[in-house]
BADO-869010 format. One record per residue (C-alpha): residue in one letter; y negated, x, z. Coordinates in steps of 0.5 Angstrom, whole numbers, plus 500, padded with zeros to 3 digits. Each point is the difference from the previous one (the first is absolute). Example, Ala and Ser with C-alpha at 12.3 -4.5 7.8 and 13.67 -1.06 7.14 Angstrom:
2
A509525516
S493502498
END
This chain:
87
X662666925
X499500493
X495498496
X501502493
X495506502
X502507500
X498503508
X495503500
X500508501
X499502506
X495506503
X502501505
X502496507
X494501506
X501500506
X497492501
X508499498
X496497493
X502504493
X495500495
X500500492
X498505496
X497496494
X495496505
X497504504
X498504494
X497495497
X497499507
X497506499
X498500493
X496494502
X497504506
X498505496
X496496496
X496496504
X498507504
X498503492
X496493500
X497501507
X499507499
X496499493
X495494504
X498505505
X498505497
X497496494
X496497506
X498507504
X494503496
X501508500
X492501501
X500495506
X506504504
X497507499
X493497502
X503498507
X504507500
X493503500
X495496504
X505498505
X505506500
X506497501
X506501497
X502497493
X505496502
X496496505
X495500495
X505497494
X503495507
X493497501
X498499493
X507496498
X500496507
X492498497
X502497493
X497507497
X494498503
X495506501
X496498506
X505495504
X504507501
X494504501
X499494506
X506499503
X501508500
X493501503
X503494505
X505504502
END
């Protein structure tokens, strides 16, 4: 079938039986690049480096849970120190 277009260049066949092309599933992940560099930005914009070393210290657990808490309340300081002290 032709359709006046050039066939797309193909990387390679899977085993699903599908082929897939090298042009799309670049711009594919240019686009998930992006939104993960957005995303990225917005979460450490919105965690206080004050607020995680003051979880780490009165509370003694590890920097990551302390930075998970703080992302999954907004960056709001007291809620995270609540649902930690909760659990």
């Amino acid at each position: 079938m032709n359709n006046g277009r050039g066939e797309a260049e193909v990387l390679a066949t899977f085993s699903d039986g599908y082929q897939y092309s090298k042009t799309k599933l670049e711009e594919s992940l240019r686009q998930v690049m992006a939104l993960k560099l957005t995303k990225s930005s917005k979460d450490a914009a919105a965690v206080k480096r004050e607020d995680v070393d003051l979880i780490v210290n009165e509370l003694g657990i590890p920097r990551s849970h302390a930075e998970k808490a703080l992302l999954e309340s907004g960056g709001e300081l007291e809620k995270a120190l609540r649902t930690l002290v909760a659990s």
